[in-house]
C-alpha positions, 0 to 999 in steps of 0.5 A: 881863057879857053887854054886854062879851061883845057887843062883843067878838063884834061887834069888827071883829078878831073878826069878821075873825078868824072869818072867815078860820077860815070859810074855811079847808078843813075836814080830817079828822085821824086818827093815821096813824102810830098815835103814843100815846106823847103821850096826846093826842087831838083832838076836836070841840068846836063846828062846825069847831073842834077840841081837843087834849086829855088823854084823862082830862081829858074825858068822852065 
């Protein structure tokens, strides 16, 4: 198992695709327009990366 997931982090594809995320603006996203009729929220997941969630699938 752990030999699978260290080629697939070292894959050229990967890495090329992590990088372009890299350099992607970071942006703040709040709801402007106060729309909760979806019941989504985003939240942080790890360094950069967000989520779009159901708030009662997930504790905070």
């Amino acid at each position: 198992e752990y030999e699978i997931l260290v080629a697939l982090l070292e894959h050229p594809m990967m890495l090329s695709a992590s990088n372009s995320f890299k350099e992607l603006p970071e942006l703040k996203i709040s709801d402007a327009q106060g729309n909760s009729c979806c019941k989504l929220k985003h939240v942080y997941v790890f360094q950069r990366e967000y989520a779009t969630v159901y708030p009662e699938h997930v504790d905070v």
